[in-house]
C-alpha positions in Angstrom: 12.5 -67.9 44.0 15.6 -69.8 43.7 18.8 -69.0 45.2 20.4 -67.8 41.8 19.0 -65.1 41.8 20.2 -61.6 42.7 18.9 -58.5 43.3 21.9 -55.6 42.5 21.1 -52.5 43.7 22.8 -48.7 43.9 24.2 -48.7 40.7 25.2 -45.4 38.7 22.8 -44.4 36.0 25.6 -45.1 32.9 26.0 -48.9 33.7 25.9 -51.1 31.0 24.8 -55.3 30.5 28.6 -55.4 29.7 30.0 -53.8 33.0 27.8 -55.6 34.9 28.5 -59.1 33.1 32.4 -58.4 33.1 32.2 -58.0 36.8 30.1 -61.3 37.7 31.3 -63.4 35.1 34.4 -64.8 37.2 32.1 -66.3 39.5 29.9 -68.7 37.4 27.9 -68.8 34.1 25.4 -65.8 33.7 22.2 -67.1 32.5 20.3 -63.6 32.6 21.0 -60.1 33.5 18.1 -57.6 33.2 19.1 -53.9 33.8 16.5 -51.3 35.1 16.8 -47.8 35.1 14.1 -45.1 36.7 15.2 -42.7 34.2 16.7 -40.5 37.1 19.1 -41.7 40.5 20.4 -45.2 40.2 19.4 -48.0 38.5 19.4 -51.7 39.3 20.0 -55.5 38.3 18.7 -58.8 38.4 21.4 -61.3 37.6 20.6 -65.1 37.5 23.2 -67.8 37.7 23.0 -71.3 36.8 24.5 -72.5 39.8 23.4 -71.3 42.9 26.9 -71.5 44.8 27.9 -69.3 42.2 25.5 -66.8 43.2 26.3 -67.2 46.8 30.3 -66.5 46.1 29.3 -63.1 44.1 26.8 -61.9 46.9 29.4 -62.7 49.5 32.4 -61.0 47.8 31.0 -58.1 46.0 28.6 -57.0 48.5 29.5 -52.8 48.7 31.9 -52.8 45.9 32.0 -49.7 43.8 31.0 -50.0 40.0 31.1 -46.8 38.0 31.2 -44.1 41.5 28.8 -46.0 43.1 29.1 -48.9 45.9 26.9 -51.6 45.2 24.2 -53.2 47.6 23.9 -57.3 46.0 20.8 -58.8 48.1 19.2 -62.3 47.2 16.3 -61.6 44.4 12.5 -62.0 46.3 9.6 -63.7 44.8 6.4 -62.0 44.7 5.5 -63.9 47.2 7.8 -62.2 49.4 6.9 -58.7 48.3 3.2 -59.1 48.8 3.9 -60.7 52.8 7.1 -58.2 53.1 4.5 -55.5 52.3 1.3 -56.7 54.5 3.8 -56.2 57.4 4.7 -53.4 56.4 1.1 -51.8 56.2 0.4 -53.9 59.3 3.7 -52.7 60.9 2.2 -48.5 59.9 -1.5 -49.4 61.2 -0.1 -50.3 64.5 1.9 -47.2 65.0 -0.8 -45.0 63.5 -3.1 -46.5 66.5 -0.5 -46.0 69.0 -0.6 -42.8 68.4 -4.0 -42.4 68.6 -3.5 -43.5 72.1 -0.8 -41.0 73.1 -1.7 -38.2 75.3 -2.2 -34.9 73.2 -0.9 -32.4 76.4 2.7 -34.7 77.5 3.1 -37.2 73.9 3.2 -40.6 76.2 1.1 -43.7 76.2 -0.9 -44.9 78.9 -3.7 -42.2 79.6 -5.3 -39.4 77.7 -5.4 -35.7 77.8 -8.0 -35.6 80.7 -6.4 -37.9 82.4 -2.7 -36.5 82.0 -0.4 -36.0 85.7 1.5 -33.5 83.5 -1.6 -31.4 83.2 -2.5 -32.0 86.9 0.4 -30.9 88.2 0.1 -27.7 85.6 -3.3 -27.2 86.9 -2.6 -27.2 90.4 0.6 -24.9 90.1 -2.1 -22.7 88.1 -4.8 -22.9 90.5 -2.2 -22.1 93.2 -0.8 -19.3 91.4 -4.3 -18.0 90.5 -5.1 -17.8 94.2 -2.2 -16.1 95.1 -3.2 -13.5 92.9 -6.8 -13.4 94.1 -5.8 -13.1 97.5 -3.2 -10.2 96.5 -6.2 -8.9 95.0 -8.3 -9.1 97.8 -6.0 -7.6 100.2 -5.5 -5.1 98.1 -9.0 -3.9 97.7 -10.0 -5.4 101.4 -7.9 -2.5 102.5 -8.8 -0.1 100.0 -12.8 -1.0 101.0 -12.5 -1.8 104.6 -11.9 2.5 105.3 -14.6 3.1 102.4 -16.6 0.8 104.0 -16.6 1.9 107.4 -17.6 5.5 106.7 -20.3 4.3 104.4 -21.7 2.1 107.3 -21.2 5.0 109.5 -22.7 7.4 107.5 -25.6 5.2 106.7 -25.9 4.5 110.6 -25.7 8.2 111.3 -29.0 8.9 109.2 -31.6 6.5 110.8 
């Protein structure tokens, strides 16, 4: 792709050829200007000039300049080319971060180790074990003092028969 060729973008849905002529026209001859419209939100351009330092001097000054309630974003036009390696980056760019985050531990959401293998979930585990104990042991003092008389007299009682 040449460098006359511009790519106009954010433009209001009621711009015309003739707005977008009037305003590009001071900076060189226009050899086309192709309008595109997605039937709803903004529309776009392609203008082409014949010289490319003409182009150059209307990216450079109206770059963000509002036409009909809209600013307008003026980028140099791509090739297919372009778009087709601009888009296998892109894809290769998402692939990546879909397999990073394959490789991101489900418990704590970092990188470097899985689940199973998580120091978050070992330090949870052993506050849990340690708590878990407690309670048994509360538990088992509890009923070690509870059984210990009920044991007793049933040892007793058993010893008393034979």
């Amino acid at each position: 792709m040449s460098k006359t060729e511009l790519y106009i973008g954010n433009l209001g849905r009621d711009v015309s050829r003739r707005d977008i002529e009037g305003i590009f026209d001071k900076y060189g001859k226009v050899r086309r200007c192709d309008i595109k419209s997605k039937g709803f939100g903004s529309s776009y351009a392609f203008l082409e000039y014949e010289d490319e330092r003409d182009a150059e001097d209307a990216l450079r000054l109206e770059n963000g300049k509002e036409v009909c309630g809209s600013s307008m974003v003026i980028e140099w036009a791509k090739s297919r080319e372009q778009k087709i390696r601009e888009n296998r980056i892109r894809q290769t760019l998402k692939a990546k971060r879909q397999i990073a985050k394959l490789n991101e531990c489900f418990e704590c959401g970092r990188r470097g180790h899985f689940a199973r293998e998580c120091p978050e979930m070992r330090r949870r585990s052993v506050r849990e074990r340690e708590t878990r104990r407690d309670r048994e042991n509360r538990r088992d003092r509890h009923r070690s003092r509870s059984r210990s008389s009920s044991t007793s007299n049933s040892r007793r009682r058993y010893r008393s028969r034979s």
